[in-house]
KEZA-118291 format. One line per 10 residues: number of its first residue (from 1); for each residue x negated, y, z of C-alpha. Coordinates in steps of 0.05 Angstrom, whole numbers, plus 5000, padded with zeros to 4 digits. Each point is the difference from the previous one (the first is absolute). Layout:
REM residues N
NUM	X,Y,Z; ...
***
This chain:
REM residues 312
1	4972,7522,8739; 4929,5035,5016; 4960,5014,4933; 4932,4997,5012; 4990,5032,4940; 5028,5066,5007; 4959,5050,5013; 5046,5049,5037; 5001,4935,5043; 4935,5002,5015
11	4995,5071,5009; 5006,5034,5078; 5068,5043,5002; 5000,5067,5008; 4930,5016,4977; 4981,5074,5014; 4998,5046,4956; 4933,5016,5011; 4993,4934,4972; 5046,4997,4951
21	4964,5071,4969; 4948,4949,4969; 5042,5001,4947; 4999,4944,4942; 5021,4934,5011; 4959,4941,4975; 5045,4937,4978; 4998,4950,5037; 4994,4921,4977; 4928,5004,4972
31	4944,4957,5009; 4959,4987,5054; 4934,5047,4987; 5057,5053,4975; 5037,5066,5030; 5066,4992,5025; 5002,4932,5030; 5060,4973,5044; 4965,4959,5048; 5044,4953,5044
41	4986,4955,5064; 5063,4983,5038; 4986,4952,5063; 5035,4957,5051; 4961,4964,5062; 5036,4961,5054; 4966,4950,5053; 5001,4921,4977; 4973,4947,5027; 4957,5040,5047
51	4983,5048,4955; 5015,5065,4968; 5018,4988,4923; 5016,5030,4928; 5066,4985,4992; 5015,5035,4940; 4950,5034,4953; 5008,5044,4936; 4942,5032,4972; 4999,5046,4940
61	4927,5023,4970; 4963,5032,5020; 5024,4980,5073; 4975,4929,5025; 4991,4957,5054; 4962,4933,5008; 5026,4943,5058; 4997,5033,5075; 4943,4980,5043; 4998,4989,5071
71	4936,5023,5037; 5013,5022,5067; 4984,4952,5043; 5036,5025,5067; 5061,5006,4947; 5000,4949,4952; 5077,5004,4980; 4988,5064,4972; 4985,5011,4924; 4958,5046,4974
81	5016,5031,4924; 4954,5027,4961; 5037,5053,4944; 4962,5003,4935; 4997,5044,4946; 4979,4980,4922; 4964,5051,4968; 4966,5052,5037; 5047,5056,5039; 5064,5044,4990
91	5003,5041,4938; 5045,5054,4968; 5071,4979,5000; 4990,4934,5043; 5063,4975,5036; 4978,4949,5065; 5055,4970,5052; 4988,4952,5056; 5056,4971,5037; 4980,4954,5060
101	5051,4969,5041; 4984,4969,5069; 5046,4952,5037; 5010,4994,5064; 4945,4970,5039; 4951,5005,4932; 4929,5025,5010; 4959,5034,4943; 4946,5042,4983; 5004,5032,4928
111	4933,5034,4973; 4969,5013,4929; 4942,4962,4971; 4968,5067,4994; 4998,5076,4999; 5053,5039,4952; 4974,5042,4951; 5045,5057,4970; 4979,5021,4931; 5006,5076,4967
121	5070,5015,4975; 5014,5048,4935; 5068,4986,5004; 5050,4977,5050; 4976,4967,5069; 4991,4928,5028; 5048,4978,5053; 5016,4943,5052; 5052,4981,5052; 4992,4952,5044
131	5054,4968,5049; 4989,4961,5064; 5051,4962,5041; 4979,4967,5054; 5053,4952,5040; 5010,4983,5069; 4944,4984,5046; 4959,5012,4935; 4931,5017,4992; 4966,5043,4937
141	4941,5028,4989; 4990,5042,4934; 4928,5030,4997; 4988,5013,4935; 4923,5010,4971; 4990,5085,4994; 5023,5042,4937; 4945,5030,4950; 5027,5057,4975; 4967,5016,4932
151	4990,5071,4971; 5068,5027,4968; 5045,4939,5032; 5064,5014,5025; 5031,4943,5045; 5061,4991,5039; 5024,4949,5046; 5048,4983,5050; 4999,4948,5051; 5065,4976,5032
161	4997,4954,5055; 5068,4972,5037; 4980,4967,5072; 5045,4971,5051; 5008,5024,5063; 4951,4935,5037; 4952,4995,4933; 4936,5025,5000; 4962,5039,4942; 4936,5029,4981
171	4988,5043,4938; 4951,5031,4983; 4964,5047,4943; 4928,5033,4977; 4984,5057,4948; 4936,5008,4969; 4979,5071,4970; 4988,4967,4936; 4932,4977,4960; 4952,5025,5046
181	4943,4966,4958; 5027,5058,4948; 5009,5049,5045; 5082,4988,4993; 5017,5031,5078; 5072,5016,5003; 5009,5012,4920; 5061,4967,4984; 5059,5045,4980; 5054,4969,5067
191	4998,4948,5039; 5070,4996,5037; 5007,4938,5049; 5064,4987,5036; 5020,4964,5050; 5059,4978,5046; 5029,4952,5045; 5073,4981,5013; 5040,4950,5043; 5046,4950,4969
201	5058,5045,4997; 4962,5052,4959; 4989,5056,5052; 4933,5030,4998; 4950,4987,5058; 4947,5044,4961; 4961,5030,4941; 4933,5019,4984; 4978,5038,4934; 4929,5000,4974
211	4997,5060,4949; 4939,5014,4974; 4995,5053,4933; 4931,5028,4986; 4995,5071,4976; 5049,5035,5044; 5002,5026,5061; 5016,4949,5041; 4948,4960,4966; 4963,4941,5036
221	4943,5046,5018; 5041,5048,5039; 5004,5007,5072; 5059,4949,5028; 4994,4958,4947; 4944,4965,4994; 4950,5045,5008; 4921,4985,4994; 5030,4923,5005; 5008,4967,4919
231	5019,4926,5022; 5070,4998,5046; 5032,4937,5024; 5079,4984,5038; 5015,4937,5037; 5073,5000,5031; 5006,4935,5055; 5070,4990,5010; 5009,4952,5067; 5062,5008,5047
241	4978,4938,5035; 4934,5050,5023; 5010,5060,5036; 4994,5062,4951; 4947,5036,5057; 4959,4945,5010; 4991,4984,4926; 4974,5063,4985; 4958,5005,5064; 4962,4938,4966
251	4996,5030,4933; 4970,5053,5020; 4951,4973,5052; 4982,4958,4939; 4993,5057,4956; 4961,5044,5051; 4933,4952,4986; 4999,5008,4922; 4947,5049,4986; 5006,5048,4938
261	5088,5008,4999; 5045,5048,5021; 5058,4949,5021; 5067,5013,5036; 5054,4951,5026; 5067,5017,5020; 5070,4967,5022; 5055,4990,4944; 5070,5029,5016; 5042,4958,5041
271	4947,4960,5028; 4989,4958,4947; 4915,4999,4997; 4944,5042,4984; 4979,5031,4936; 4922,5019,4982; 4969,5048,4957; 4928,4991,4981; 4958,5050,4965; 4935,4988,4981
281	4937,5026,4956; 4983,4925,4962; 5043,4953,4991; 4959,4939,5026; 5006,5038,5069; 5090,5012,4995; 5000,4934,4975; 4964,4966,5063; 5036,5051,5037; 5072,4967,4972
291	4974,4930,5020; 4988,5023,5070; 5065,5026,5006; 5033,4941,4973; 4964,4953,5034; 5012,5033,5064; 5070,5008,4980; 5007,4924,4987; 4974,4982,5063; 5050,5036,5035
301	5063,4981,4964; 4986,4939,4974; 4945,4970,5039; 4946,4979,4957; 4944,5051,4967; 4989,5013,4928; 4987,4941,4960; 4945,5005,4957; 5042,5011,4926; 4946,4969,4951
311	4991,5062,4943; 4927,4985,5008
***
């Protein structure tokens, strides 16, 4: 039996020890405004009735969601989740999973209501894991809002995603360089994102690793990492169905119009789509950058542009 309330649980395996060299552990089962929260959203969405549905739903705070809505018009089966957050961003100690399963033949698109801020840590580090699963003929879009790295914050997370060999996928990811009103660029003690992508029987299809530590050097200034850039973005389109060459012809004929970026699209190992990496100087500009690319993205594999998402 799963306990949602244990915290090693709700903790990715394996953390490095780069990670681990934090040190202290915060205990976990405190309140909602305190350190060391286990935060818990576990998902299931299958088509009914026309529609994609929740079909099971357990939410631990600080983790929430409200009813789906459906607001694309050239797909109205599909739901659209929006993941909340009480109180205001990851602290010291925090413990988030996600676990989203898609059926076969479901269609959804998971996003936050808004950015996620990640507050200075003394002791420990905040953490989340999040697993996707997405079914036969299935069709999932996670696009998180970006991360706000604060001064002194130390986050990691890891995002799993399963996908069947005919399903279709598109994740994606933005980093800010922090407060910029308080001239927070690229303060934060690590930011360490990873990601990977595996077919039903567990093989790996890929990984990427976002590892960002100011202060040494291979430091987000430096040359090959993100150099003069401060905002960077990833969007990986997994499609089968589309040919990997001509998906990332479009991307980046998309791409090649946005003024302001240093943008480059390539194919994913065995054909499967196209990743993108985005690097920008505001984050207004990577973020309309990422909305290009998805909406040219969508287009392609799904037929239908990006709808308009309502976050005002």
């Amino acid at each position: 039996m799963t306990r949602r309330d244990d915290r090693a649980w709700c903790t990715p395996k394996g953390l490095p020890q780069e990670v681990l060299a934090f040190g202290a552990e915060v205990q976990g089962g405190l309140g909602v405004g305190a350190a060391g929260k286990l935060g818990v959203l576990d998902l299931a969405v299958a088509p009914r009735a026309g529609r994609t549905r929740v079909v099971r739903q357990y939410q631990r705070s600080p983790l929430y969601i409200y009813r789906p809505i459906y607001l694309d018009p050239l797909r109205p089966g599909m739901a659209f989740v929006f993941l909340q957050q009480q109180g205001d961003g990851f602290v010291q100690g925090d413990r988030y999973r996600v676990d989203i399963d898609c059926a076969a033949g479901s269609a959804v698109h998971v996003t936050t209501q808004a950015a996620t801020k990640v507050f200075r840590a003394q002791d420990d580090f905040a953490t989340q894991l999040v697993n996707l699963q997405v079914g036969a003929g299935g069709v999932l879009e996670y696009l998180p809002d970006p991360v706000i790295p604060f001064r002194g914050s130390r986050l990691y997370q890891r995002t799993c995603l399963t996908v069947a060999d005919d399903a279709t996928a598109i994740l994606g990811e933005i980093l800010l360089p922090g407060r910029v009103a308080r001239d927070e660029l690229h303060v934060y003690d690590l930011f360490w994102a990873d990601t990977e992508v595996r077919a039903p029987d567990g093989s790996l299809l890929f990984a990427d690793t976002l590892r960002l530590r100011p202060g040494e050097m291979d430091a987000p200034g430096a040359p090959g990492v993100l150099g003069e850039y401060d905002v960077v973005a990833g969007l990986y389109v997994l499609c089968p169905a589309t040919p990997a060459a001509e998906l990332v012809a479009a991307l980046r004929d998309a791409l090649a119009g946005v003024p302001d970026i240093l943008a480059g699209v390539t194919e994913l190992p065995a054909g499967r789509g196209a990743a993108v990496r985005i690097l920008g100087h505001r984050s207004k500009v990577v973020q309309a950058a990422m909305r290009t690319a998805w909406d040219r993205a969508r287009r392609e594999v799904l037929g239908a542009p990006a709808p308009d998402l309502r976050k005002g």
